[in-house]
N, CA, C and O of each residue as an XYZ file, in Angstrom:
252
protein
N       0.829     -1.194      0.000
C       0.000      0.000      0.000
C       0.873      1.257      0.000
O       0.859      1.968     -1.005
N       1.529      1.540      0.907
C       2.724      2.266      0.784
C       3.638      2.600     -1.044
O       3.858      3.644     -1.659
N       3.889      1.367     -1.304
C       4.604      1.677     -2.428
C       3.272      2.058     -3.501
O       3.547      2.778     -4.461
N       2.220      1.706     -3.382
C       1.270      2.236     -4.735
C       1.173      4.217     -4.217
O       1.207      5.140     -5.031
N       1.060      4.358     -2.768
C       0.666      5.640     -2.289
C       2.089      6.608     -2.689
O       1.853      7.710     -3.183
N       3.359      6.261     -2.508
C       4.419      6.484     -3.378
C       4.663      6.935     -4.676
O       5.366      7.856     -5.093
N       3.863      6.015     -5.307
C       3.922      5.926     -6.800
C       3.186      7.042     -7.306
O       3.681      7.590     -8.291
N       1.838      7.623     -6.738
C       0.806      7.868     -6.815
C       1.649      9.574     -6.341
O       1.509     10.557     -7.070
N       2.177      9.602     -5.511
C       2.902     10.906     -5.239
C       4.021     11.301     -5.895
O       4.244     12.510     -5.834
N       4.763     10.660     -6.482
C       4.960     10.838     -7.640
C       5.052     11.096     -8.938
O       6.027     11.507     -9.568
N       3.418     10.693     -9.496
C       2.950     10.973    -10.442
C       2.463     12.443    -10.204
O       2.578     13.283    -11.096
N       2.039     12.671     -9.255
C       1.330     14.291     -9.169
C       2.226     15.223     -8.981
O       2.107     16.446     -8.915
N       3.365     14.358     -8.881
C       4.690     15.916     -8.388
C       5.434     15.726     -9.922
O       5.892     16.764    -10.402
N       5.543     14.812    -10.503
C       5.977     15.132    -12.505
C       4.570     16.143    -12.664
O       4.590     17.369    -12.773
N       3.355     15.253    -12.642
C       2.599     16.759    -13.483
C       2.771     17.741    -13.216
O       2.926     18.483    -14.186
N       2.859     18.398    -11.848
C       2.919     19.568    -11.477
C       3.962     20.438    -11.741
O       3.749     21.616    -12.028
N       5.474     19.787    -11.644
C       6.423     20.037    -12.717
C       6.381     20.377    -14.094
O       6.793     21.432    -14.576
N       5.656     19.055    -14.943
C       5.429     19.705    -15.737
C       4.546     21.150    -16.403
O       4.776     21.844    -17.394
N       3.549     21.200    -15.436
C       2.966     22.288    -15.804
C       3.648     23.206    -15.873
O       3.723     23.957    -16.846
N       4.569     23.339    -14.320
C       5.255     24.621    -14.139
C       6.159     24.753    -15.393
O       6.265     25.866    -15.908
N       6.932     23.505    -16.010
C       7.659     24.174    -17.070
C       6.856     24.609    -18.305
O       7.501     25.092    -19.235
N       5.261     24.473    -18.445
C       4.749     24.502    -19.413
C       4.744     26.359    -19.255
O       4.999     27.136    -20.176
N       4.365     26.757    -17.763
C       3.960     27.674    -17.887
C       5.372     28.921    -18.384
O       5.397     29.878    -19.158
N       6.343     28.314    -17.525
C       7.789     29.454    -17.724
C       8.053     29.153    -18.909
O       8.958     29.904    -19.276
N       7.698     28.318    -19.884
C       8.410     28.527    -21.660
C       7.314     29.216    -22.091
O       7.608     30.062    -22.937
N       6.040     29.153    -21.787
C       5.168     30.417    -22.175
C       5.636     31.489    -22.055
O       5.607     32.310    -22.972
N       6.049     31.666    -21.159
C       6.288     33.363    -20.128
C       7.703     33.829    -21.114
O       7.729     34.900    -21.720
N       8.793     32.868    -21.142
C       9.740     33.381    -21.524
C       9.626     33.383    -23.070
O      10.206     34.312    -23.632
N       8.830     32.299    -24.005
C       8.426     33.092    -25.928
C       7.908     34.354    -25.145
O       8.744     35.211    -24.856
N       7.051     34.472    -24.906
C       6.113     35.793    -24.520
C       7.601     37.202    -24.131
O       7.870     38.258    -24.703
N       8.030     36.720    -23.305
C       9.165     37.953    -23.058
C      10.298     38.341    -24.362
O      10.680     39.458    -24.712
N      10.618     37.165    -24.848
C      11.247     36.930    -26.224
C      10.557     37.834    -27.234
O      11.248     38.409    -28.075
N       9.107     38.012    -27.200
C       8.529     39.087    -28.558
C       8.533     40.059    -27.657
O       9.465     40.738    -28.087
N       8.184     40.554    -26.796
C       7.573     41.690    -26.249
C       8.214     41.848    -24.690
O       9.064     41.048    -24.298
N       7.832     42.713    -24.025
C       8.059     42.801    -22.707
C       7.037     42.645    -21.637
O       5.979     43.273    -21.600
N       7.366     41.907    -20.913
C       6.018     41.292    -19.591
C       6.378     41.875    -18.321
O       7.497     41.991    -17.822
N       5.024     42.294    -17.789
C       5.265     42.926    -16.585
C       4.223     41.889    -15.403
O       3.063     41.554    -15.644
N       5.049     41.509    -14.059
C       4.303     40.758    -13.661
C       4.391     41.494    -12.115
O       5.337     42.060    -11.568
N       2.565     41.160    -11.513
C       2.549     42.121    -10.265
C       2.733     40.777     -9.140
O       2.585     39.592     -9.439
N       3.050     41.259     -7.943
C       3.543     40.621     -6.641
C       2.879     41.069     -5.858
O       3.464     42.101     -5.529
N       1.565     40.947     -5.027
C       1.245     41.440     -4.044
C       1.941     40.824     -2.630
O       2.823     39.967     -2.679
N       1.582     41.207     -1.756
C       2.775     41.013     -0.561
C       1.510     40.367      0.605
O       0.726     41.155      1.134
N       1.465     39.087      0.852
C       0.101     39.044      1.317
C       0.225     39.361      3.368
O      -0.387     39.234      4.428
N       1.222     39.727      2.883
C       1.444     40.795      4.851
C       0.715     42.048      4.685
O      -0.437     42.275      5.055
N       1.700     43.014      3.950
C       1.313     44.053      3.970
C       0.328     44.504      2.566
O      -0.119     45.644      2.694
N       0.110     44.134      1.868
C      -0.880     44.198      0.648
C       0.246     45.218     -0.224
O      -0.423     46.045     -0.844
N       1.466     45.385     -0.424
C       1.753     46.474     -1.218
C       2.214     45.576     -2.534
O       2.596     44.407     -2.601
N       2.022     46.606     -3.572
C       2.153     45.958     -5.055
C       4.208     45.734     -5.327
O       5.086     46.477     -4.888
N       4.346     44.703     -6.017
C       5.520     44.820     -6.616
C       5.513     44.283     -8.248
O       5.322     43.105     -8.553
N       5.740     45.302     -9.158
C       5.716     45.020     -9.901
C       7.055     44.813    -10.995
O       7.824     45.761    -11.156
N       7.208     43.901    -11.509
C       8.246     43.283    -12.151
C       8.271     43.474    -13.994
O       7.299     43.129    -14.666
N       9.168     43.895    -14.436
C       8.979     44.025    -15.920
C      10.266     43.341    -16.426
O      11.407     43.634    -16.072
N       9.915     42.398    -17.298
C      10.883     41.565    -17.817
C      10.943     41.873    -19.568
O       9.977     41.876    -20.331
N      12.075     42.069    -19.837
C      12.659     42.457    -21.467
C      13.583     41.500    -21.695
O      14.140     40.882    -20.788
N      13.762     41.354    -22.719
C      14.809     40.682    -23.712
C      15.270     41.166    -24.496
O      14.530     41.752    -25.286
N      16.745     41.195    -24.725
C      17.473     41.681    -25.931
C      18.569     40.798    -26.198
O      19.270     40.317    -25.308
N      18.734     40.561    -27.563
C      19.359     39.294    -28.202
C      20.568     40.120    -29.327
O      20.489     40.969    -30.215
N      21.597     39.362    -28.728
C      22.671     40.072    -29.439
C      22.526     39.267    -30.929
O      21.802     38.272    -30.884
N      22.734     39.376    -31.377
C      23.175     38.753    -32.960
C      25.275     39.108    -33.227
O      26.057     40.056    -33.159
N      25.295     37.594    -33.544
C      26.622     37.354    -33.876
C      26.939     37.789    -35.334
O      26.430     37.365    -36.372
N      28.027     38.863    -35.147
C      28.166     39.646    -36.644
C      29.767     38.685    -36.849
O      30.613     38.288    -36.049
N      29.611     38.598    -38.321
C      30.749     38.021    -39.006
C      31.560     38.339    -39.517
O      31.391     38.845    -40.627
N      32.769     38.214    -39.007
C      33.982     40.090    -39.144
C      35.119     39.228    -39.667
O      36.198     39.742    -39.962
């Protein structure tokens, strides 16, 4: 019983993984075209933090 309850916790900690990486390769194409701004509320004091993420991509010139 143990090893099926194991198994079983296991399986829900890959999906959940996977989601999370589903969600950060979203986030980062998304930052890749454009720039994303993401808010942080602070659940002590309620104050906003807001985060803006850019990308800039050098390109390799051929000299």
């Amino acid at each position: 019983m143990d090893e099926e309850k194991l198994k079983k916790s296991l399986e829900m900690l890959d999906k959940r993984l996977d989601n999370i990486d589903s969600v950060v390769t979203a986030l980062v194409e998304r930052v890749m075209r454009q720039p994303a701004t993401i808010e942080v509320t602070c659940p002590k004091c309620g104050s906003v933090i807001q985060i803006l993420l850019t990308c800039s991509i050098k390109t390799a010139s051929k000299g």
